[in-house]
C-alpha positions as CSV (number, residue, x, y, z in Angstrom):
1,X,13.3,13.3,-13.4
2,X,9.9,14.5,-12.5
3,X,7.5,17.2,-12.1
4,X,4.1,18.0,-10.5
5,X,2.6,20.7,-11.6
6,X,-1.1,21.6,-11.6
7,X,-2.5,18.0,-11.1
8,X,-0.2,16.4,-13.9
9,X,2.4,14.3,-12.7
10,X,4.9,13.6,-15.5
11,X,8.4,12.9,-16.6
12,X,10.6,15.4,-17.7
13,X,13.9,13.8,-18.2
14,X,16.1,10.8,-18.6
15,X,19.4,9.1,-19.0
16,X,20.8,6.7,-20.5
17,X,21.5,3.2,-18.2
18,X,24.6,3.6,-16.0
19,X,26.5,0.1,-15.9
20,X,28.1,-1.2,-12.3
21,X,31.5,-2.3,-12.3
22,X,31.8,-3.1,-8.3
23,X,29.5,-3.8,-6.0
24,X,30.1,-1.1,-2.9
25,X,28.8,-2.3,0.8
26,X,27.3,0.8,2.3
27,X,24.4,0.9,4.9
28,X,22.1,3.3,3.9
29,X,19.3,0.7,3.5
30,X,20.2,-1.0,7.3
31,X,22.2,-3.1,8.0
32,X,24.5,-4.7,6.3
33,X,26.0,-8.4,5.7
34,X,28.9,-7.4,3.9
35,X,30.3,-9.4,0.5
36,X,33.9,-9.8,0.4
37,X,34.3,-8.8,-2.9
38,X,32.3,-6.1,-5.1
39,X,31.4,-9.0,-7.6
40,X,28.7,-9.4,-4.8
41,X,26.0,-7.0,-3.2
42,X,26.0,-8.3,0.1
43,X,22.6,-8.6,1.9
44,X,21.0,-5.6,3.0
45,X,23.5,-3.5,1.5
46,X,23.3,0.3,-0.3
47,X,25.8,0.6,-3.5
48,X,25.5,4.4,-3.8
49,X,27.8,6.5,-6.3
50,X,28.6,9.5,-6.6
51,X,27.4,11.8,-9.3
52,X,30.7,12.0,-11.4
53,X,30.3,8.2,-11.9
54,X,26.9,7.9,-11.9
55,X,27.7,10.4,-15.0
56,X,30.6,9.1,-16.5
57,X,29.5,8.8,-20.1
58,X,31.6,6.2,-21.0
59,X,29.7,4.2,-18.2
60,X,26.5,5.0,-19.6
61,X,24.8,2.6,-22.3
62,X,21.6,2.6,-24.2
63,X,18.6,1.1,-22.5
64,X,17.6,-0.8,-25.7
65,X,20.2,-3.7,-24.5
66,X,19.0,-4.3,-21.1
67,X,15.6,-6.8,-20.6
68,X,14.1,-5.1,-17.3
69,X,12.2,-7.8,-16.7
70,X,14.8,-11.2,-16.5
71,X,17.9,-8.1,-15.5
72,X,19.5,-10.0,-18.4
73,X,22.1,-7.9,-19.9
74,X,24.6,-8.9,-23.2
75,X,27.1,-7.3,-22.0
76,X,28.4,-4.9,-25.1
77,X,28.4,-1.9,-23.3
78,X,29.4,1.0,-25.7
79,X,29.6,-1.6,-28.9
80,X,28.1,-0.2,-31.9
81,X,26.6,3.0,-29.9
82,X,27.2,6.5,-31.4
83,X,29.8,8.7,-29.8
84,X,28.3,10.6,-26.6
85,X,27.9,14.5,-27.3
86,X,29.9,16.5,-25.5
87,X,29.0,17.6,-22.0
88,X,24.7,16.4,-21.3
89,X,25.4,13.3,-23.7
90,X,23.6,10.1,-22.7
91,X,23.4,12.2,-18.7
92,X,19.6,12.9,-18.1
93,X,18.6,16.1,-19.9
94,X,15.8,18.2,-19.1
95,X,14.3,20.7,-21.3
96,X,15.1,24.1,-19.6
97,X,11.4,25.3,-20.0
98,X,10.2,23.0,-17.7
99,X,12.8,23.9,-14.8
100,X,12.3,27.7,-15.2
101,X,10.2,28.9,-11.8
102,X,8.8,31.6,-13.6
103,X,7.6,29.3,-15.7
104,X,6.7,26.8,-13.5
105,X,4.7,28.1,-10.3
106,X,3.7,25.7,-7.5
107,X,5.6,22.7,-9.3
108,X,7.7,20.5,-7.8
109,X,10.3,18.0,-8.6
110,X,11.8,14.5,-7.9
111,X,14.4,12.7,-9.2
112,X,14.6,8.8,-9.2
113,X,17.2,5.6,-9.5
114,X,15.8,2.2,-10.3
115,X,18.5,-0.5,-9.9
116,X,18.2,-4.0,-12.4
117,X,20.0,-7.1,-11.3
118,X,19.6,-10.5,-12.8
119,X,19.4,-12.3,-10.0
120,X,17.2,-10.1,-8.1
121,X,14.8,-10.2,-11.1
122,X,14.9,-14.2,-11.6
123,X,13.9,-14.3,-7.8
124,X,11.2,-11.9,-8.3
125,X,12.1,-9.5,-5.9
126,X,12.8,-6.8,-8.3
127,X,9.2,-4.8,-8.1
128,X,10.7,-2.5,-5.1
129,X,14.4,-1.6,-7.0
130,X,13.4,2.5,-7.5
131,X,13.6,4.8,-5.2
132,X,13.4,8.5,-5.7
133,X,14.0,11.9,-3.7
134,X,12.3,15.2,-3.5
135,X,14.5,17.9,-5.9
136,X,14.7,21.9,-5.5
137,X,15.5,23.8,-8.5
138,X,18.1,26.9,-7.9
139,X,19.4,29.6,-9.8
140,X,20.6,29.8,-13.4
141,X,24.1,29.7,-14.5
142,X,25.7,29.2,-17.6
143,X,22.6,28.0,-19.0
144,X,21.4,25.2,-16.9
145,X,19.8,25.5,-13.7
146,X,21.7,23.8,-10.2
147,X,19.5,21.0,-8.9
148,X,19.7,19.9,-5.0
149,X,18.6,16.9,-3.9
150,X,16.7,17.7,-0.5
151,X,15.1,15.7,2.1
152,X,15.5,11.8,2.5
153,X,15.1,9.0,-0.1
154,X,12.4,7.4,-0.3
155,X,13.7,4.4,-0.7
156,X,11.8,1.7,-2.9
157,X,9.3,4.0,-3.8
158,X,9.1,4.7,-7.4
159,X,8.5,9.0,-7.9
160,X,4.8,8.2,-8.7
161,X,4.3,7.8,-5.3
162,X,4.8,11.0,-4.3
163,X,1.6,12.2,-6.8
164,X,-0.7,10.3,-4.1
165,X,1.8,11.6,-1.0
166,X,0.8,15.1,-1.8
167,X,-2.9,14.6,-3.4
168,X,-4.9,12.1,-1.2
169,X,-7.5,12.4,-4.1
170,X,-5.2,10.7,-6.5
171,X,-5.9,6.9,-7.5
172,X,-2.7,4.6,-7.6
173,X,-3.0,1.3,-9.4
174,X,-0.8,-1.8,-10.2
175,X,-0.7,-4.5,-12.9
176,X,1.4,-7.0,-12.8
177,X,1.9,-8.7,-16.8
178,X,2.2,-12.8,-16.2
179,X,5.7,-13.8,-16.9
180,X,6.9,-10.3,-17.6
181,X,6.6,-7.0,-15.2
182,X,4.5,-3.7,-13.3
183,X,2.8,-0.8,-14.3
184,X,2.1,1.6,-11.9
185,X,-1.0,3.9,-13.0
186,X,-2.0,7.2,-11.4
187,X,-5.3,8.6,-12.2
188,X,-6.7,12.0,-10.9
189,X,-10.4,13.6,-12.0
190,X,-11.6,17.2,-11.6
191,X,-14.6,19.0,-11.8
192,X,-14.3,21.7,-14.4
193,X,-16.3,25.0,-14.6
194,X,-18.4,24.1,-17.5
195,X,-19.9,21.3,-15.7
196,X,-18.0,18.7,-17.6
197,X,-14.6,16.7,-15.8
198,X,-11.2,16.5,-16.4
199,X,-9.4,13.4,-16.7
200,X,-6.3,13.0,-15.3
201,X,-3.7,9.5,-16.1
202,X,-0.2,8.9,-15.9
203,X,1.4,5.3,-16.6
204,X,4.8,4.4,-15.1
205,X,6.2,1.1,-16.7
206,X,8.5,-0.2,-13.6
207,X,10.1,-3.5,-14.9
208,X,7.8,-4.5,-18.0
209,X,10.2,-5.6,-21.1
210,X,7.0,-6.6,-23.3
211,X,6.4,-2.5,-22.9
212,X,3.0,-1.0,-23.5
213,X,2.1,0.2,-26.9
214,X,-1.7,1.3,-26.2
215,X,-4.0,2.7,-23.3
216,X,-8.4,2.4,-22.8
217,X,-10.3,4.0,-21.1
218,X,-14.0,3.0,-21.5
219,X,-16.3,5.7,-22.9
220,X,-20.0,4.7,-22.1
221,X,-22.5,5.7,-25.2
222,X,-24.1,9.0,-24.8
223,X,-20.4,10.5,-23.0
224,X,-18.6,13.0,-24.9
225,X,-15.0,13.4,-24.6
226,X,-13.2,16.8,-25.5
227,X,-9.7,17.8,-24.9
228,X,-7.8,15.2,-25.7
229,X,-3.8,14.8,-24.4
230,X,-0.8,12.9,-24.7
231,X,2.4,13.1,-23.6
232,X,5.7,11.2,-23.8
233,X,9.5,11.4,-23.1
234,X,12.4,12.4,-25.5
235,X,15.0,9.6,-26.2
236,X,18.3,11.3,-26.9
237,X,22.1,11.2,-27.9
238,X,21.3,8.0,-30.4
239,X,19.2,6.0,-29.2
240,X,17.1,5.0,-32.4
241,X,13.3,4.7,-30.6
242,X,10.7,6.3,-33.0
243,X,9.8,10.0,-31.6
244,X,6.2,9.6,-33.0
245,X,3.4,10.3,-30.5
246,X,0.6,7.7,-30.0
247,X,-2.7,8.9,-31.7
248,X,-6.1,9.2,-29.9
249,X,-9.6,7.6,-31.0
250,X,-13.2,7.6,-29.7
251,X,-14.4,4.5,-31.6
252,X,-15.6,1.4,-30.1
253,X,-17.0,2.3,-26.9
254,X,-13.1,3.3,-25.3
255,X,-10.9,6.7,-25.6
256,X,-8.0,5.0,-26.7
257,X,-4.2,5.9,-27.5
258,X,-2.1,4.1,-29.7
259,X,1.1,3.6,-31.0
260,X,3.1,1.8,-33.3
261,X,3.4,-1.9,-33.4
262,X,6.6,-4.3,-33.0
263,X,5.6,-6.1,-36.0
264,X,6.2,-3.0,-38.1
265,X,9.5,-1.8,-36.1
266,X,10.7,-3.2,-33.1
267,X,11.6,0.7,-32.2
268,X,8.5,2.4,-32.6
269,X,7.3,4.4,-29.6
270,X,6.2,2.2,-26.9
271,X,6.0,2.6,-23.1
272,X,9.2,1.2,-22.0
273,X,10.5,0.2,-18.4
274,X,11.8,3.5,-16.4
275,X,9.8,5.3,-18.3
276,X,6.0,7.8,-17.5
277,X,3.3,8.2,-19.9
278,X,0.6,11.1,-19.6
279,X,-2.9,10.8,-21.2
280,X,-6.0,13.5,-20.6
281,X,-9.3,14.1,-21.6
282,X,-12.6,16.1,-20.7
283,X,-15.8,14.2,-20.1
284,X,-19.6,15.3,-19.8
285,X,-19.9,12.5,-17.5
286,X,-18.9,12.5,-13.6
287,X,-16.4,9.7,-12.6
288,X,-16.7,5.7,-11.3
289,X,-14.7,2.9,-10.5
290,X,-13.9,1.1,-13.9
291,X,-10.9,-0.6,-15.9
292,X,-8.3,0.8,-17.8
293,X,-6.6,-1.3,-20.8
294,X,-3.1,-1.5,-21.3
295,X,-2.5,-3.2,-24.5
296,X,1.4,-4.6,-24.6
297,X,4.1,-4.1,-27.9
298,X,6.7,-7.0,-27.9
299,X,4.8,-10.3,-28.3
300,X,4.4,-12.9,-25.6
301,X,5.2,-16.9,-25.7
302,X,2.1,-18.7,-26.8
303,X,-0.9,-18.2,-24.7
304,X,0.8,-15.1,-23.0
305,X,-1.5,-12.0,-22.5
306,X,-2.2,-9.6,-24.8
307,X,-2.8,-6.2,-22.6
308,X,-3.3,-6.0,-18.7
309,X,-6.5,-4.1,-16.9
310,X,-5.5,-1.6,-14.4
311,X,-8.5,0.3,-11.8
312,X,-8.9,3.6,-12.4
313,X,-11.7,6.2,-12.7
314,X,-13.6,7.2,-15.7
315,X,-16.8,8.4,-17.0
316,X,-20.3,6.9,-15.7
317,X,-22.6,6.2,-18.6
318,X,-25.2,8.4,-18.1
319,X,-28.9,8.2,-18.6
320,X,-30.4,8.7,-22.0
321,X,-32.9,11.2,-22.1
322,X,-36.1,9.0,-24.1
323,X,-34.4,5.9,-23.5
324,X,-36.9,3.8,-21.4
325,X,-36.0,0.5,-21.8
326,X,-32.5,1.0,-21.2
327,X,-30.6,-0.3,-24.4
328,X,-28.5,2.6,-24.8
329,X,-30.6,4.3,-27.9
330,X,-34.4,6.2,-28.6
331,X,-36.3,4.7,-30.9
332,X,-39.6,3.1,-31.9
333,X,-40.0,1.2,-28.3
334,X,-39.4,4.2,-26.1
335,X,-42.0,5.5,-28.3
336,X,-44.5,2.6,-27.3
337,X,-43.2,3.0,-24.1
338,X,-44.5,6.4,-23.6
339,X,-47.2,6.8,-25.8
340,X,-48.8,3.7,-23.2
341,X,-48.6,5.5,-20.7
342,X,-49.8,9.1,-22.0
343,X,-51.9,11.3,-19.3
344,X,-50.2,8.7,-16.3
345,X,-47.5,9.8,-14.3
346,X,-45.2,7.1,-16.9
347,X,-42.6,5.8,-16.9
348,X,-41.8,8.2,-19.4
349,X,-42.6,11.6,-17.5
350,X,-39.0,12.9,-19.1
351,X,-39.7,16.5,-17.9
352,X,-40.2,15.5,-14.5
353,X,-43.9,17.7,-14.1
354,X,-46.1,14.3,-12.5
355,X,-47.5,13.5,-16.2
356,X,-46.5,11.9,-19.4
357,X,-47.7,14.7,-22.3
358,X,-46.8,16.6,-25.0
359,X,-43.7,18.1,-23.6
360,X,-42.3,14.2,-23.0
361,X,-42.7,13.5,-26.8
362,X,-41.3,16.2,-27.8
363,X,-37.9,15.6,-25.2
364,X,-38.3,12.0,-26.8
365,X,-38.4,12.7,-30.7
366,X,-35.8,15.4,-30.1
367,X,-33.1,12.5,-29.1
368,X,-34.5,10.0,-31.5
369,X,-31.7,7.6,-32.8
């Protein structure tokens, strides 16, 4: 389940993976070329369930058995797992705080379904297998809020989607991993009051096993970034994923979020498939068209990639006041620089008054280094 709610899309809730036991041959999707036994989907088929199975919790296994990228599956549904708690075990749980209207003004909610299927995945048709639908939030009783489903699925539309459906200003990206899956990355920048701009990112993994276990943006030198966010989803009844949130860095030219790696424990907290990230920071430097990193968790096969780029928006390197020649720092050539062309109109006229003087020096030595 997801919200939006001032700018931020994110996810709010999850479930465990509900496991088919017949193929049904409905036709919600169109037509539909019917199998003649549920082993099969026939083509062009719909296979919806109700919510009492969808639900059932002793249909409902862990996601840590299921590769989303081959659809392979081992089959052990239930073997080993702990036993479900009563009632909201392994079902998708949403903190009540982030359903409460008072609470949550102008948001709005979707919920989605993302189907895996060997087969489907081997023939690499399985990058349009979610689909989601636009959910109201009602009144309170006995201590959980009643959810309706309104308006029409969307079908193979992940919920991210719907970010850019209701803010045209919002930038939605795809990277595809070779030999493994697709992220879908939303990315929204605001002016703030204070001059400087917000910076706005949230990372859907679709169908990528390898997961993602780091995110860059690039920070140019001279850009300051403030306000630094992350946000993740809560695993629950069992499932043995490390809670830990990644941690945030300014160092080598990138704001960059990281987590744990598989080499250290092959649960630490990555971004998995069916899963939605959130990253933020403030910037004193306006946006531009640049490169996000996503660096990936499990290892590849030899030669595999590493991390995937993504387009998004982040900050422009600005201008160095005193830098002349452009190499990112003031020092004793911008000082050539401008003491050359003293009582001319420059280059090095930093105050902008027609000559280079005293004044310039002074703007120069004060940003020396």
């Amino acid at each position: 389940m997801y919200r939006l709610k001032n700018g931020r899309f994110e996810q709010i809730g999850m479930g465990w993976g509900k496991h088919g036991f017949t193929a049904l041959q409905g036709t919600l999707c169109g037509a539909c070329n019917a199998s003649s036994t549920g082993t099969y989907l026939g083509i062009g088929c719909s296979d919806p369930y109700s919510s009492g199975l969808n639900g059932s919790q002793t249909g409902l296994g862990t996601r840590t058995e299921v590769n989303a990228s081959t659809g392979y599956f081992p089959g052990t549904i239930n073997g080993g797992m702990p036993t479900a708690p009563a009632t909201i075990g392994r079902r998708v749980q949403v903190n009540a705080n982030d359903l409460n209207p008072a609470l949550n003004t102008g948001a709005t909610y979707f919920a989605e379904g993302h189907y895996i299927q060997q087969q489907d995945a081997v023939a690499n048709n399985d990058n349009n297998n979610a689909s989601h639908r636009a959910v109201t939030v009602g009144a309170l009783s006995s201590g959980a809020y009643t959810l309706t489903l309104t308006g029409s699925t969307l079908q193979q539309k992940p919920a991210i989607e719907s970010w850019f459906a209701a803010d045209s200003t919002v930038l939605l990206s795809y990277a595809d991993v070779t030999g493994d899956g697709r992220y879908i990355v939303g990315c929204k920048v605001t002016a703030n009051a204070n001059g400087t701009w917000h910076y706005e990112y949230a990372i859907h993994n679709l169908n990528s096993d390898r997961s993602g276990r780091s995110f860059s943006v690039p920070l140019p030198a001279g850009v300051t970034a403030t306000n630094i966010g992350f946000k993740d989803i809560n695993y629950h009844s069992g499932d043995a994923y490390d809670p830990t949130d990644w941690t945030a860095s300014t160092s080598g030219g990138a704001v960059t979020w990281t987590g744990g790696t598989y080499a250290t424990s092959v649960n630490g907290n990555a971004l998995r498939f069916a899963t939605l990230y959130n990253f933020w920071f403030d910037a004193s430097s306006a946006p531009t068209a640049t490169n996000g990193t996503i660096g990936l968790f499990k290892p590849g096969a030899a030669g595999a990639p590493v991390s995937v780029e993504v387009a998004i928006k982040g900050p422009a390197a600005t201008a160095i006041v005193g830098d002349l020649n452009g190499d990112g720092r003031v020092d004793g050539i911008d000082l050539g620089g401008l003491l050359s062309a003293w009582n001319t109109p420059g280059p090095g006229d930093l105050n902008g008054d027609g000559i280079v003087s005293g004044p310039d020096l002074g703007l120069l030595l004060a940003a020396w280094g």
